[in-house]
C-alpha atoms as a printed R data frame, in Angstrom:
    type eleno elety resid chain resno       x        y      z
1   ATOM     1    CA   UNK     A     1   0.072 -198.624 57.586
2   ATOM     2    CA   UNK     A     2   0.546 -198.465 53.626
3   ATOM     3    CA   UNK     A     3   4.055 -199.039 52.228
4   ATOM     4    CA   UNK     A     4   5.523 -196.452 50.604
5   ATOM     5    CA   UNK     A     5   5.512 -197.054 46.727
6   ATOM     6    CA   UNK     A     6   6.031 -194.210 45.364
7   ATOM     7    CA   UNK     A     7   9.438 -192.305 44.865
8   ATOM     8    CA   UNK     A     8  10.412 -190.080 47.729
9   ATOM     9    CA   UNK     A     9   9.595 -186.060 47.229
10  ATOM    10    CA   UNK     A    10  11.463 -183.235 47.801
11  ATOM    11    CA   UNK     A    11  10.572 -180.060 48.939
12  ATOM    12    CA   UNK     A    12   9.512 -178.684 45.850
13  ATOM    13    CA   UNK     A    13   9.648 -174.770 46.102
14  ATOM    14    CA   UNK     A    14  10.434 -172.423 48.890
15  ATOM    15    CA   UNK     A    15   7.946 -171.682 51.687
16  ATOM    16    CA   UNK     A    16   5.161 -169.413 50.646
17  ATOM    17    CA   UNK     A    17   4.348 -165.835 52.230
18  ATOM    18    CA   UNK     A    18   0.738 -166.485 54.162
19  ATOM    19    CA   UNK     A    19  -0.270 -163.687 56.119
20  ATOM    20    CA   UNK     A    20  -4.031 -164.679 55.257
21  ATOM    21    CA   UNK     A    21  -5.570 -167.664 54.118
22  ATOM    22    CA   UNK     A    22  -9.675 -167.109 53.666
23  ATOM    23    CA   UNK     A    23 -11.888 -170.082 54.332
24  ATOM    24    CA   UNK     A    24 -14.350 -170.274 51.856
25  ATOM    25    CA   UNK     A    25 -17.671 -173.041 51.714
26  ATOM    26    CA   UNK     A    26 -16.851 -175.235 48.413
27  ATOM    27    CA   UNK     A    27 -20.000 -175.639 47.715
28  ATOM    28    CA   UNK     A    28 -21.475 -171.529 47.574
29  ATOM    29    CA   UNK     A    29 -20.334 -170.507 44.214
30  ATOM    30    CA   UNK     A    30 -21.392 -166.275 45.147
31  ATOM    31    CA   UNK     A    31 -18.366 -167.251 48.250
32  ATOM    32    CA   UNK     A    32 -16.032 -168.923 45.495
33  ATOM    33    CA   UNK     A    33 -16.758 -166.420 42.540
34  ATOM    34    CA   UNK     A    34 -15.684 -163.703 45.602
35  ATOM    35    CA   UNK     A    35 -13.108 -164.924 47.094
36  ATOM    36    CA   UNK     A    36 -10.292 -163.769 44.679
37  ATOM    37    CA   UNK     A    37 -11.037 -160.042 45.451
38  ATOM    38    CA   UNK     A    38 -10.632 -160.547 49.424
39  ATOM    39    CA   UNK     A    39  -7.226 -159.657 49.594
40  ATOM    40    CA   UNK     A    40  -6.014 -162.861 51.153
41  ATOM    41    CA   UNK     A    41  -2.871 -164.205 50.239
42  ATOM    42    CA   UNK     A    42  -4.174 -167.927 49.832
43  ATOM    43    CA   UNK     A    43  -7.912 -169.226 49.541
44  ATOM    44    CA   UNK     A    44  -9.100 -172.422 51.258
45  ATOM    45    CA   UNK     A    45 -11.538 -174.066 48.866
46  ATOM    46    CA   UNK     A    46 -13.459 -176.131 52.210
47  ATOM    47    CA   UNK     A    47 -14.879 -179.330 52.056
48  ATOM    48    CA   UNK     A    48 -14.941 -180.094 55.411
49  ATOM    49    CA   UNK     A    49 -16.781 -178.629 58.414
50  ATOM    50    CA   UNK     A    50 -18.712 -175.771 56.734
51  ATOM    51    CA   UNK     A    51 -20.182 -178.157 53.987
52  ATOM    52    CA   UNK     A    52 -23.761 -180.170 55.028
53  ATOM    53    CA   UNK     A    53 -23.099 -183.748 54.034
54  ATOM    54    CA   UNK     A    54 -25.837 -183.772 51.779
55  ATOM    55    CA   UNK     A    55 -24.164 -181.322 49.813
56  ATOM    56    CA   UNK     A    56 -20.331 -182.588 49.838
57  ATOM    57    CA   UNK     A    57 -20.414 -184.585 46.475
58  ATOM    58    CA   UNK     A    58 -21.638 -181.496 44.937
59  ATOM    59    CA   UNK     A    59 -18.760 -179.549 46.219
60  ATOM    60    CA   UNK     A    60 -16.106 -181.963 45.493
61  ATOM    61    CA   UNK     A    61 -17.499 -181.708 41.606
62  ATOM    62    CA   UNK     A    62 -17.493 -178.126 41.796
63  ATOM    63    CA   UNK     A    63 -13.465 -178.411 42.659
64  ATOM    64    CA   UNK     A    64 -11.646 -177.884 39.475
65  ATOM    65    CA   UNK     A    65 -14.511 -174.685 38.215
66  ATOM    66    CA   UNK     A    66 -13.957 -173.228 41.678
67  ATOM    67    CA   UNK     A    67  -9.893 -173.920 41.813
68  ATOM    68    CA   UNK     A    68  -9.300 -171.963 38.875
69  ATOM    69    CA   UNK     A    69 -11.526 -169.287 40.200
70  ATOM    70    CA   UNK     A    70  -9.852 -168.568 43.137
71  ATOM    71    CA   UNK     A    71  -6.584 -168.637 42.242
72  ATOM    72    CA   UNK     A    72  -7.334 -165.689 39.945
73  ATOM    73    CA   UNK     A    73  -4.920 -162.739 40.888
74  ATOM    74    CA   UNK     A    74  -2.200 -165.279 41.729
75  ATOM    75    CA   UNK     A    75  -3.793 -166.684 44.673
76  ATOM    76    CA   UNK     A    76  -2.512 -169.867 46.417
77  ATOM    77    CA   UNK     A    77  -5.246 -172.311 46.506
78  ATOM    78    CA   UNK     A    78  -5.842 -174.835 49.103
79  ATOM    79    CA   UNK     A    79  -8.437 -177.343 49.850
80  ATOM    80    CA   UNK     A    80  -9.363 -178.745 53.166
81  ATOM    81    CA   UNK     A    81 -10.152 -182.423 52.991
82  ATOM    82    CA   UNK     A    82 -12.374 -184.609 55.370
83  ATOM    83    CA   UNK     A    83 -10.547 -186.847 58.188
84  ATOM    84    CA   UNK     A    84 -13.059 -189.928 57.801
85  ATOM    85    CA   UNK     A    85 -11.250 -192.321 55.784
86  ATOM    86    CA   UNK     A    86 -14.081 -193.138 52.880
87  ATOM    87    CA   UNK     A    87 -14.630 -189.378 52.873
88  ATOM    88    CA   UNK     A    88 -10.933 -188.545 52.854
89  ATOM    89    CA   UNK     A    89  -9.919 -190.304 49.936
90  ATOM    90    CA   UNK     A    90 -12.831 -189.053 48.114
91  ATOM    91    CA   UNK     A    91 -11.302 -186.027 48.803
92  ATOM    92    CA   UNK     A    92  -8.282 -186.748 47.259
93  ATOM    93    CA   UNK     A    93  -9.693 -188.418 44.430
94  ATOM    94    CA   UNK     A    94 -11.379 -184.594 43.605
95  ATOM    95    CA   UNK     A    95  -9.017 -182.380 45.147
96  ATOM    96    CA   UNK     A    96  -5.605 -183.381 43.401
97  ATOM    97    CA   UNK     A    97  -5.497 -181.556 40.679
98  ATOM    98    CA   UNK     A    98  -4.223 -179.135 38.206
99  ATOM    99    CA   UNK     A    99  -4.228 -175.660 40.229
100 ATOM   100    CA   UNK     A   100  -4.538 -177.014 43.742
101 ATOM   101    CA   UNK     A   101  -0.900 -175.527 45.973
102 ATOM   102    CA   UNK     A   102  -1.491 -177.274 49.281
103 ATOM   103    CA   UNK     A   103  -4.157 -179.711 51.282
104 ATOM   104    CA   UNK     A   104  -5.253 -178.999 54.686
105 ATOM   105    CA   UNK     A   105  -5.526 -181.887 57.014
106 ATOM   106    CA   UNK     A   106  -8.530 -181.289 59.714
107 ATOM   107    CA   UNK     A   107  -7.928 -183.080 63.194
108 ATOM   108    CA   UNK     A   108  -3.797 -184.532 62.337
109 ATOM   109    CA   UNK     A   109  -3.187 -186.474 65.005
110 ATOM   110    CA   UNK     A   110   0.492 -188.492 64.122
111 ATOM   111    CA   UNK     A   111   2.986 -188.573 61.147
112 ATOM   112    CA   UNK     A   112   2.011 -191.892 60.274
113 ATOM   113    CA   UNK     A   113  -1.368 -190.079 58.768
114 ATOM   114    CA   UNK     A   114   0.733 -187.743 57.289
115 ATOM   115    CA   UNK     A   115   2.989 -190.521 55.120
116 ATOM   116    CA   UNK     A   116  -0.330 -191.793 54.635
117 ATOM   117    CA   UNK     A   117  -1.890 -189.295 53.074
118 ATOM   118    CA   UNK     A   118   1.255 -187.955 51.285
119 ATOM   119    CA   UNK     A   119   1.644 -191.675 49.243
120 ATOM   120    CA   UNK     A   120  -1.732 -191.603 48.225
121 ATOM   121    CA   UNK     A   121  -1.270 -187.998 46.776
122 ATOM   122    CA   UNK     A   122   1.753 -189.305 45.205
123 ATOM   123    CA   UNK     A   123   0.160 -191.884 43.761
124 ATOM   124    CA   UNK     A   124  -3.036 -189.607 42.122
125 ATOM   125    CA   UNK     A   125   0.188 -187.400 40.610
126 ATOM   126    CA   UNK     A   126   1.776 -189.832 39.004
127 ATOM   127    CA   UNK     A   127  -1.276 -190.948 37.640
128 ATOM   128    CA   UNK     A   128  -2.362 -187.636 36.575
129 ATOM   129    CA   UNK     A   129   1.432 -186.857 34.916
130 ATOM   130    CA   UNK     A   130   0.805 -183.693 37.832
131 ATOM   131    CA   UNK     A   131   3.923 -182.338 39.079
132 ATOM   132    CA   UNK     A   132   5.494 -184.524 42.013
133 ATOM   133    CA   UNK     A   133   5.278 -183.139 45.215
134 ATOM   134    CA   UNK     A   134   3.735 -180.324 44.036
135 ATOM   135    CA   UNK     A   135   1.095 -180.413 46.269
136 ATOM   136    CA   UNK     A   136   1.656 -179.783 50.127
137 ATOM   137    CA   UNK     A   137  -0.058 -180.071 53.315
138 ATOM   138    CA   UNK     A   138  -1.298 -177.730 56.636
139 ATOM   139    CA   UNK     A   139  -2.089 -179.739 59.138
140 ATOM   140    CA   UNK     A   140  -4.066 -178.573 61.703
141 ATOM   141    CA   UNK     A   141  -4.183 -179.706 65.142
142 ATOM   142    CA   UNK     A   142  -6.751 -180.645 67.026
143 ATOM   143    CA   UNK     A   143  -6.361 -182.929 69.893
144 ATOM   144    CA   UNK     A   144  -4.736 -182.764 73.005
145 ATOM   145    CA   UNK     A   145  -2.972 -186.320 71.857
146 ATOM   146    CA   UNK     A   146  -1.612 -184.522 68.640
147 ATOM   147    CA   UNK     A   147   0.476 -182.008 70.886
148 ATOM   148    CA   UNK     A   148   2.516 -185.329 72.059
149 ATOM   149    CA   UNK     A   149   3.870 -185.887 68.635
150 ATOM   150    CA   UNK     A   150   4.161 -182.535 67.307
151 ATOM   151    CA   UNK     A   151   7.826 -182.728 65.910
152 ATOM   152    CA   UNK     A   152   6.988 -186.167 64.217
153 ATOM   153    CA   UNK     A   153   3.749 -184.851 62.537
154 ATOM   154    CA   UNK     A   154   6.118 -181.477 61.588
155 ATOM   155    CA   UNK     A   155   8.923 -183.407 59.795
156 ATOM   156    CA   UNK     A   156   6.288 -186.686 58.606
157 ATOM   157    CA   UNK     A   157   7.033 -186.228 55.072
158 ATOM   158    CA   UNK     A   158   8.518 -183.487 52.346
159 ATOM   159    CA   UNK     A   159   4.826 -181.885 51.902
160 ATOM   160    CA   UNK     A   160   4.367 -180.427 55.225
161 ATOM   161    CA   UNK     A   161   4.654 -176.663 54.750
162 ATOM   162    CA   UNK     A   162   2.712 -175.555 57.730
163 ATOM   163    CA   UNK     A   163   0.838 -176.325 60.855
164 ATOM   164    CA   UNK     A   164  -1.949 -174.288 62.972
165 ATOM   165    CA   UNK     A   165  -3.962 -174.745 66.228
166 ATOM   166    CA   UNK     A   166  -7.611 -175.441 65.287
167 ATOM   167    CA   UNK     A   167  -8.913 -173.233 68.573
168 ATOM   168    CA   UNK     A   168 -12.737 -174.399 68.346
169 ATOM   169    CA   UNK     A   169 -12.369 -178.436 67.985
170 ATOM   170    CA   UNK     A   170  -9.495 -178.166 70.053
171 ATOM   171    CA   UNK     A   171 -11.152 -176.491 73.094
172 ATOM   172    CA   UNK     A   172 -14.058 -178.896 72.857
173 ATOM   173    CA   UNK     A   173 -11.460 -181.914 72.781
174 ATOM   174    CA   UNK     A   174 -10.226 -181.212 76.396
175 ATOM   175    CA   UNK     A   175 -13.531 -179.596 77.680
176 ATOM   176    CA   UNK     A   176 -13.178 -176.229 77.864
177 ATOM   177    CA   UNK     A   177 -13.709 -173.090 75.916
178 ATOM   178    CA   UNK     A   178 -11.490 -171.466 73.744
179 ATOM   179    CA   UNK     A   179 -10.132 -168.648 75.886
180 ATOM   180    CA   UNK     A   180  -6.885 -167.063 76.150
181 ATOM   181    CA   UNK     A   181  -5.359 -169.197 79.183
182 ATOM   182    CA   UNK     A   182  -6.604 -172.862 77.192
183 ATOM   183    CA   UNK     A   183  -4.808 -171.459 73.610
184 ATOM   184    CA   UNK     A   184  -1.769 -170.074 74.904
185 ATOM   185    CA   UNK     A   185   0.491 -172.993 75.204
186 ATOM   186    CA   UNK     A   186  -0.976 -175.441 72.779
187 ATOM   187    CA   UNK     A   187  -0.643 -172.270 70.633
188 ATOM   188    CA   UNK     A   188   3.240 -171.779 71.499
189 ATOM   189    CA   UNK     A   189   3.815 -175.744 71.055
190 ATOM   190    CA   UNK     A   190   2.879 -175.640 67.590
191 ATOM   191    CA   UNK     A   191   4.789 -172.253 66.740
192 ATOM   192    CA   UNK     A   192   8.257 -174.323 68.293
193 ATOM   193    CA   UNK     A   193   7.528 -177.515 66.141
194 ATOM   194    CA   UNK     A   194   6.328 -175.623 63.252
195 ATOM   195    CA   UNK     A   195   9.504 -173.028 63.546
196 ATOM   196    CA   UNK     A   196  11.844 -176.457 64.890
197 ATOM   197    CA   UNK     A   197  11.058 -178.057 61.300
198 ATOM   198    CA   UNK     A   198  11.484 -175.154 58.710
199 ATOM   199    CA   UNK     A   199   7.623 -174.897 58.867
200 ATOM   200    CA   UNK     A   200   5.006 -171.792 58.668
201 ATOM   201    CA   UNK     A   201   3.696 -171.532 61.994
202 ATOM   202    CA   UNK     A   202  -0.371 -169.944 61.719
203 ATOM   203    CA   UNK     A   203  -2.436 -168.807 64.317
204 ATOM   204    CA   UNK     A   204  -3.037 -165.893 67.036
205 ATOM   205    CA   UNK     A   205  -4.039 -167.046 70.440
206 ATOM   206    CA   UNK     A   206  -7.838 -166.531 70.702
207 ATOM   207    CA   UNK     A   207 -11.410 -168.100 68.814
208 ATOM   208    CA   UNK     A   208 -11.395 -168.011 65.057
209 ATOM   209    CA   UNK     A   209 -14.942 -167.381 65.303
210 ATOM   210    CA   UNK     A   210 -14.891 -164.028 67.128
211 ATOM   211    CA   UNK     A   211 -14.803 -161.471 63.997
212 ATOM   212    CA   UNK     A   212 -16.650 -159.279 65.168
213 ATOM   213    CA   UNK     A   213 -14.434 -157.108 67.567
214 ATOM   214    CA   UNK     A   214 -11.922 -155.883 65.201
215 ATOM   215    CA   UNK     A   215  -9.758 -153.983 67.768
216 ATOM   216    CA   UNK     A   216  -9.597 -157.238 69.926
217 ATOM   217    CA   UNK     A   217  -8.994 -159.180 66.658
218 ATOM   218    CA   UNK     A   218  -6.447 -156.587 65.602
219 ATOM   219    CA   UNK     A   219  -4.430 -156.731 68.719
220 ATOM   220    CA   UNK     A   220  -4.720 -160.759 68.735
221 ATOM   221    CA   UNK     A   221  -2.895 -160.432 65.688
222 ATOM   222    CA   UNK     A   222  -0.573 -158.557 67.148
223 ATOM   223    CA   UNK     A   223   0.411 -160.274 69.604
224 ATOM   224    CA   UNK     A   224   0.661 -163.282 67.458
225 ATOM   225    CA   UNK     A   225   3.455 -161.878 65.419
226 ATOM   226    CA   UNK     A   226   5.097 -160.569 68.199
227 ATOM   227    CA   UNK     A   227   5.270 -164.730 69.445
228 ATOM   228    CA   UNK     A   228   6.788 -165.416 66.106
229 ATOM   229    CA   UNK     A   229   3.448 -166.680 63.914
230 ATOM   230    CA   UNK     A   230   3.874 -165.801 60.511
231 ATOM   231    CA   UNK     A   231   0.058 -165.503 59.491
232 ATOM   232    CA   UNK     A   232  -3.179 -167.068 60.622
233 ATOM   233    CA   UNK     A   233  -6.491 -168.678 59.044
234 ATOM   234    CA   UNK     A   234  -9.452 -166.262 58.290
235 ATOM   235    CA   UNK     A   235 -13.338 -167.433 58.949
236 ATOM   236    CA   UNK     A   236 -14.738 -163.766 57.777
237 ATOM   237    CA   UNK     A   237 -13.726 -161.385 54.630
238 ATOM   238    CA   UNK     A   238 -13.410 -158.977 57.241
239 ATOM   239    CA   UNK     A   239 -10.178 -160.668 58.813
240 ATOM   240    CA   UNK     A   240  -8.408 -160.428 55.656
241 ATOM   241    CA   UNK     A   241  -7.226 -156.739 55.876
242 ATOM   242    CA   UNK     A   242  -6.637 -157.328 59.891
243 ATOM   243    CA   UNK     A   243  -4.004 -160.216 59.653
244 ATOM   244    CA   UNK     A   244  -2.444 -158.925 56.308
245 ATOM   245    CA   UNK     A   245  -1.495 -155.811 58.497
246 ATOM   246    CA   UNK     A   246  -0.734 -157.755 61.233
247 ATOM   247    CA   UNK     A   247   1.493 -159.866 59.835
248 ATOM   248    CA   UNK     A   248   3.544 -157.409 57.424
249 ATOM   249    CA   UNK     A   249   6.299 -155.279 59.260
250 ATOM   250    CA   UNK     A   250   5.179 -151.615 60.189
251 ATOM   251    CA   UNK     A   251   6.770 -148.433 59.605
252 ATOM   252    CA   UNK     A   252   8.470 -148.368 62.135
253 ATOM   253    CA   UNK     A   253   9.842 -151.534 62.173
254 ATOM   254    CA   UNK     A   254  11.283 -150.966 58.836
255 ATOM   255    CA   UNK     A   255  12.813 -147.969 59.366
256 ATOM   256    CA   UNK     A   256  14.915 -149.825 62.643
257 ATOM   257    CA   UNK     A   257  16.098 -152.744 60.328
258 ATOM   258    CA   UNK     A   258  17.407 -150.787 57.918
259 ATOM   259    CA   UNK     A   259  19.330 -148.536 60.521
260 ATOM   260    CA   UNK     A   260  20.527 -151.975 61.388
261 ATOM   261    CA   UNK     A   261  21.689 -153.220 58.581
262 ATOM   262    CA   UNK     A   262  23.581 -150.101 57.674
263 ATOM   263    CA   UNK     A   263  25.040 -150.248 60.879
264 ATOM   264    CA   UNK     A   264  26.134 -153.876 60.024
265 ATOM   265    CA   UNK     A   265  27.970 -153.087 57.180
266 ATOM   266    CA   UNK     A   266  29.591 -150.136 58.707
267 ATOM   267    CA   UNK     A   267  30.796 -152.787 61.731
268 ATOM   268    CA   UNK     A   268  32.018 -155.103 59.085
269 ATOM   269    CA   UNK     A   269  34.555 -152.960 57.799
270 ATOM   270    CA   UNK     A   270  35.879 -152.376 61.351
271 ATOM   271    CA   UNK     A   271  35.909 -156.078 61.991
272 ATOM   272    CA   UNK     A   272  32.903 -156.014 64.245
273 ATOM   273    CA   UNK     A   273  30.250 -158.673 64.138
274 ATOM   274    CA   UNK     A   274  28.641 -156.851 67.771
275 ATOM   275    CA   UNK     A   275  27.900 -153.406 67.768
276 ATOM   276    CA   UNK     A   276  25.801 -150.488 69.983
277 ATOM   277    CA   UNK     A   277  23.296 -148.373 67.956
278 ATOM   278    CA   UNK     A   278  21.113 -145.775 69.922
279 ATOM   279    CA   UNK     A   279  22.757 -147.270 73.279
280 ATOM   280    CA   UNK     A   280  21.742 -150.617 72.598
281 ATOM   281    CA   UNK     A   281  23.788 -153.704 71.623
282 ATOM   282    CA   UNK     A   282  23.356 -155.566 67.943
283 ATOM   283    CA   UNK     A   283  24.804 -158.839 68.178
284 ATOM   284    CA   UNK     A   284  23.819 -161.612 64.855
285 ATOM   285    CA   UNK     A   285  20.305 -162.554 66.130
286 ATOM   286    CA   UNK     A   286  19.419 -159.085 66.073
287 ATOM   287    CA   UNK     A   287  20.826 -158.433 62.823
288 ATOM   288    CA   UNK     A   288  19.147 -161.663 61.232
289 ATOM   289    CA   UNK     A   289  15.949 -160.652 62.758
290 ATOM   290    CA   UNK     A   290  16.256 -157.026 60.340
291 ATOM   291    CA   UNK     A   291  17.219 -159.041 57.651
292 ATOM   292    CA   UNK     A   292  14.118 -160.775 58.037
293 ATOM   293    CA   UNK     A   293  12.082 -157.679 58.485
294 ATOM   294    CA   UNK     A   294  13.429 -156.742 55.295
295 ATOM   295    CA   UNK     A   295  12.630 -159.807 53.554
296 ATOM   296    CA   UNK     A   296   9.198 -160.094 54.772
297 ATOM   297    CA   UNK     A   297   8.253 -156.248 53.460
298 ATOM   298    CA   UNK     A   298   9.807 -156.924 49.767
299 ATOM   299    CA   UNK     A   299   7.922 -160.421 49.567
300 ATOM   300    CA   UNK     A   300   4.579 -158.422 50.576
């Protein structure tokens, strides 16, 4: 394991709003001149699975053109690195930069990668005179072994800032296919770590791949909030508008907190902290959950 030498970082800003983040091939400029007009709220600049290997360096020297382009409009920008070691930290060596809000980490597997990864970022700040700690990690998981060690990889280091299920590689890790009963709980373990740590739990419980079926997609998404996910990873344009809906209160749901929170302060002047509205009893979850609400539509 390397020794930490470099100073220890703090979480350097609050947790960002990610209802969408848009996977995008690093190395197809007509995807990365695009991508800023999808409507996600964050654009993953990929170097990993959807890049032939023949055609990685050529991405990776493409990084700093196609950062700033995506991160037009006020975009977060994210780049997902390789897992192989060489490749990794030839990764790192092109992908921290000036621009660049957070890393995602294919296939994490334990916190010691994490710290791992995290010093050597350190390290390419410093050198850089880049903001430290600037730069923060998603780590997806994709083993059955990385669902044993979930909390550790969630609070490895400062830079975590969010964790998803990778459905695909994760279904072919244990054999199966990714289907509704397989995702369900690995799904569920990562929102309780993610949500346990202070983290941004991504992800619906179905196959990234299936875009096709919007109305299935649509009601994946759904459901997803409805568990507690707070946005999920997008394969296809045509996700974008589907999870940004999704994942952003409704109507309906707005118009309920805000009877709450009326409510609230009308039971605070009585001395209440529990009180009934339309024959049904608000206690403090309830009424953090419409402050929430609230929060979530003004940060839309």
């Amino acid at each position: 394991m390397i020794k930490n030498t470099v100073p220890a970082v703090e979480r350097p800003m609050p947790v960002p709003r990610w209802r969408s983040l848009l996977f995008v091939p690093a190395h197809v400029p007509r995807f990365v001149e695009a991508a800023h007009e999808r409507g996600a709220d964050g654009v993953i600049l990929d170097l990993e699975d959807s890049v032939p290997q023949d055609q990685k360096d050529e991405a990776r020297r493409r990084l700093p053109e196609s950062v700033a382009k995506v991160g037009r409009k006020g975009k977060s920008v994210l780049v997902r690195v390789n897992r192989g070691l060489r490749a990794l930290a030839t990764d790192l060596d092109a992908a921290v930069i000036a621009g660049v809000d957070a890393l995602v980490l294919p296939k994490t597997d334990s916190a010691e990668l994490v710290s791992e990864i995290a010093n050597a970022v350190s390290e390419l700040e410093q050198e850089r005179n880049l903001p430290l700690g600037r730069i923060r990690f998603l780590a997806q998981i994709e083993t059955p072994g990385a669902l044993q060690r979930l909390a550790a990889i969630a609070s490895a280091h400062p830079r975590m800032i969010a964790m998803a299920l990778g459905p695909e590689d994760f279904s072919a890790a244990v054999g199966g296919a990714p289907e509704f009963d397989l995702l369900l709980t690995p799904n569920l373990s990562v929102l309780f770590a993610a949500r346990a740590a202070g983290l941004l739990p991504l992800g619906f419980i179905g196959s990234i791949g299936e875009f096709s079926d919007t109305d299935k997609l649509r009601e994946a998404a759904a459901h997803a909030r409805r568990l507690g996910f707070a946005g999920a990873l997008a394969i296809h344009p045509i996700q974008v508008a589907i999870f940004n809906e999704a994942f952003s209160p409704s109507a309906e749901e707005l118009e309920w907190a805000r009877r709450v929170v009326a409510a609230e302060n009308d039971a605070a002047t009585r001395g209440l902290s529990a009180f009934s509205l339309s024959g049904k009893m608000i206690d403090p979850p309830v009424v953090r959950r419409a402050h929430e609400i609230l929060a979530l539509a003004s940060s839309n």
